[in-house]
C-alpha positions as CSV (number, residue, x, y, z in Angstrom):
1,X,127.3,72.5,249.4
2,X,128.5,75.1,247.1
3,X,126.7,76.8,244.8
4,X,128.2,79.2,241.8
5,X,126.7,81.6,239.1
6,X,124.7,84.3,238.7
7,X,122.9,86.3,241.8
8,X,119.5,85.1,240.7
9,X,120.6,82.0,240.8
10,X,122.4,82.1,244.5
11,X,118.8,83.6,245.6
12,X,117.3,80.3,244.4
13,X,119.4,78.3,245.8
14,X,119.1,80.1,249.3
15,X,115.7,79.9,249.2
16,X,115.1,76.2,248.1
17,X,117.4,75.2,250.7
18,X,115.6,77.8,253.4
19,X,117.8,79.6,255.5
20,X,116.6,77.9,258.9
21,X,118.7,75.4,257.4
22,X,121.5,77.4,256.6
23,X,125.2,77.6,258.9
24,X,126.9,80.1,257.1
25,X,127.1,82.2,253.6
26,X,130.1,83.6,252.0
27,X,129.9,85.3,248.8
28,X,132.7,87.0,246.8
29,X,131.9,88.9,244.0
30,X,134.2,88.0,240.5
31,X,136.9,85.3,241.3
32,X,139.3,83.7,239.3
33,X,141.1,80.3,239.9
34,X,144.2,79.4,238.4
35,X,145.7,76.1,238.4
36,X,149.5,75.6,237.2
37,X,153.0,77.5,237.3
38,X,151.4,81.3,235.0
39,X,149.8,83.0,236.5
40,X,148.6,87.1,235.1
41,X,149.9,89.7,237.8
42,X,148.7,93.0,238.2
């Protein structure tokens, strides 16, 4: 399962799915995905 979006809304998710029942968690902060040949460089 993934689940995207606000904090508040990963804290939901967490605990409807209840973390007994949980194998891992990753969370990023900000991330973009680019799909295609440009891409913006810094």
């Amino acid at each position: 399962m993934s689940a995207f979006g606000p904090s508040s809304d990963i804290e939901k998710a967490i605990k409807t799915i209840g973390k007994s029942n949980l194998l891992e968690i990753a969370r990023s902060g900000c991330l973009g995905l680019h799909e295609g040949e440009k891409v913006l460089k810094i």
